[in-house]
Structures are given as C-alpha cells and as structure tokens.
LODRENVO-406415 format. One record per residue: x, y, z of N, C-alpha, C, O in turn; residue in one letter. Coordinates in steps of 0.1 Angstrom, whole numbers, plus 5000, padded with zeros to 4 digits. Example, Ala and Ser with C-alpha at 12.3 -4.5 7.8 and 13.67 -1.06 7.14 Angstrom:
513249435078512349555078513249675078514249675085A512849785071513749895071512950005079513450115080S
end
This chain:
769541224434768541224445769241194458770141104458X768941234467769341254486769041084486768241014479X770141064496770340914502768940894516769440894527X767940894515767140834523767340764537767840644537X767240804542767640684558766540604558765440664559X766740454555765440404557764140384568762940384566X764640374580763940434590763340514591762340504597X763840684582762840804584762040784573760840804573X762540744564761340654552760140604560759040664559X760240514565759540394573758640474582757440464583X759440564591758440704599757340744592756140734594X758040784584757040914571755940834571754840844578X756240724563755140634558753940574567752740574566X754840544579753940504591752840614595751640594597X753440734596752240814600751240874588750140914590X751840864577750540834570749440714569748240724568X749940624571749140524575748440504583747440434583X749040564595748240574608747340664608746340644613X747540794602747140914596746640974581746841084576X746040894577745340914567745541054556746041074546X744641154568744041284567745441364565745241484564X746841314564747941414564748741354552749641424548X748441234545749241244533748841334523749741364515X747641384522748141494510748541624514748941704506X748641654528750041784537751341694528751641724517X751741614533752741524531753641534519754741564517X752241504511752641464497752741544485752641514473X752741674492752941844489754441844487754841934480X755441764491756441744494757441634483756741544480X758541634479758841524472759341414483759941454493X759141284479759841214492760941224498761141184509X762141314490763541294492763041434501763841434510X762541524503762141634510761641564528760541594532X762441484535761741454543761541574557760541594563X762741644560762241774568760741824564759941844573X760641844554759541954549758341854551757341904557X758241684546757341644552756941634565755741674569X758041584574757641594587757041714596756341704606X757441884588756841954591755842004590755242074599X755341954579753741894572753041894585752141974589X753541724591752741694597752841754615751941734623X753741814618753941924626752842034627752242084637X752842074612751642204614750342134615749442184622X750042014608748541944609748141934622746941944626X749341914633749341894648749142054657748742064669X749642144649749342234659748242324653747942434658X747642254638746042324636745342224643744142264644X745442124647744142064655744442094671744142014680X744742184673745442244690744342384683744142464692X743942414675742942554671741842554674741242454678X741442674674739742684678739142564668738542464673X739242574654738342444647738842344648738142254643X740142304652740742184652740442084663739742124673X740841974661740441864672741841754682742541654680X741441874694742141824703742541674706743641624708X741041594706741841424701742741364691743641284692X742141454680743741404670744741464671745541384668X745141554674746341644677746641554691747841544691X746041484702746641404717747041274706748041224710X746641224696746741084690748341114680749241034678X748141244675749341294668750641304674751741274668X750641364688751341364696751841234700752841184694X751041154710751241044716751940924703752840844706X751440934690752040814679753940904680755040844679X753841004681755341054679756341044693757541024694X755241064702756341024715756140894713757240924710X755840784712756040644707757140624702758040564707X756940704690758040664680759440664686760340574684X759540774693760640864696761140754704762240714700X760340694715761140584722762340494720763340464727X761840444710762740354705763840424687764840374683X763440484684764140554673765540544671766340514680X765740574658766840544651767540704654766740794656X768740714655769540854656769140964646769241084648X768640894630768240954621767041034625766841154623X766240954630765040954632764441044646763341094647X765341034656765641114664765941244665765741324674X766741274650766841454647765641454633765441554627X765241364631763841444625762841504634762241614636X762741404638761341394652762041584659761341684659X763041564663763341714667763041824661762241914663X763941814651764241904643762741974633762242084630X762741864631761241874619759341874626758241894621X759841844641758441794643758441884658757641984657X758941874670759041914681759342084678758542174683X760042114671760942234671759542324667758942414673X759242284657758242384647756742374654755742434649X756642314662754842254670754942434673755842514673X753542454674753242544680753442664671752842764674X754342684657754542794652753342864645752642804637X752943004650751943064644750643054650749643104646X750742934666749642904671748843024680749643104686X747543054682747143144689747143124705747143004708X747043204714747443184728746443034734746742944741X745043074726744042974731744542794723744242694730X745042784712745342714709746342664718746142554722X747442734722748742714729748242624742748742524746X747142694749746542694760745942544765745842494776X745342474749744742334748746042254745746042154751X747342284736747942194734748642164739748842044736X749342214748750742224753750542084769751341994773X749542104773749442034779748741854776748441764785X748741824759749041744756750041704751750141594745X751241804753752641714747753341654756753741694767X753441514751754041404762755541464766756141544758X755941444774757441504782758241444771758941514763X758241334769759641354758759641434746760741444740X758541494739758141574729758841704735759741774730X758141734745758141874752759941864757760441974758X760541794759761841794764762341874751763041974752X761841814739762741814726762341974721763142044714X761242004724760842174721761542234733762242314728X761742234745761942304751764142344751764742444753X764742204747765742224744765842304734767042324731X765042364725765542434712765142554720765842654720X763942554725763242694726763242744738762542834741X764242684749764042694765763042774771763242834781X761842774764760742834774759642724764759942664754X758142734773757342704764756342764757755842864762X755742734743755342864739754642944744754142924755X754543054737753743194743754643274753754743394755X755043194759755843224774756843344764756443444767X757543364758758243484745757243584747757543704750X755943554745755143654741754343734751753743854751X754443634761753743704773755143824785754943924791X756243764783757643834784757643974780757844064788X757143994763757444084752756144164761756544274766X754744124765753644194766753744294783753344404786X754144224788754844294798755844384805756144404817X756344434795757344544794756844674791757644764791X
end
C-alpha cells in the first residue's frame, strides 16, 4: 500500500467532516487513492455551480479549499492543484461556468489558471468563433 502523507490524509478527512454530503463521492475511492478522492470532491464542486446545484455550497466548497491552501503542506499544495483546481469546471455547461467562476477565490483561480492559462469556456468560445 502507497505511503500516505499525513497531512493530505488529514485534508481528505477534514473535508469530509466539514462536508458530510461528499464522503460517499469520496469513499468510492480506496484511501490510498487520494487524487481520485480529491477529484471526487472537485466534481461535487463543479455540480453545485449547475442548473440544480447549489451555488452556496459549491462558494462554501471553494472558500474551505482556498483556506486550506493558505497554509498547506507542499504535499498538500499539489493535491489541492493537481486533484482539485485543475479538474473544477470539467464537463461544466456555459451557464454553470457563468455562476462559478466568479466564486473561485484568486488563489484557487491562480492554480486553474496556471494549468489552463485561460478560464473556462474561454477554449470554447475561441473554437465557436472561427
């Protein structure tokens, strides 16, 4: 079994606790699987940016991760990236994009925007224009 960083342990856990409604996304997952959880809770954040979803918990989803982010461990720093910022928004529809984007706190958005240098949709409205 994968060597665990205890800190991204302590993450996972934390936002289930804070977050109730995402440990069974979560726990879809084996613990030593922590990308795949964090991703979990990445898509939970960009279905409440949906027409049925709820824009308070997805600003509460957001804001607990730019929290986190502040003070974070280096491990913890390329999850939050890698697993959480990077993947926001995948598969979201324009109107979704439209409510969320302008809930991601700047250091979230710094961390999507370094992988994806535009923000979303902005690809898609490029492609529709030609």
């Amino acid at each position: 079994m994968a060597n665990i960083d205890k800190a991204v342990s302590n993450l996972l856990e934390d936002i289930c606790v804070a977050f109730p409604e995402v440990r069974p996304l979560m726990d879809k997952h084996e613990d030593f699987m922590t990308t795949a959880r964090m991703e979990s809770f990445a898509d939970a954040t960009t279905l409440a940016f949906s027409r049925d979803g709820d824009p308070k918990k997805a600003a509460a989803y957001l804001n607990f991760m730019s929290q986190r982010l502040k003070n974070a461990s280096p491990p913890e720093i390329e999850l939050i990236d890698v697993s959480y910022a990077e993947p926001l928004f995948h598969g979201a529809s324009a109107k979704a994009i439209a409510i969320g984007w302008p809930l991601v706190p700047q250091n979230i958005k710094d961390l999507y925007l370094k992988m994806w240098a535009h923000p979303p949709g902005e690809l898609r409205k490029r492609k529709n224009t030609r």
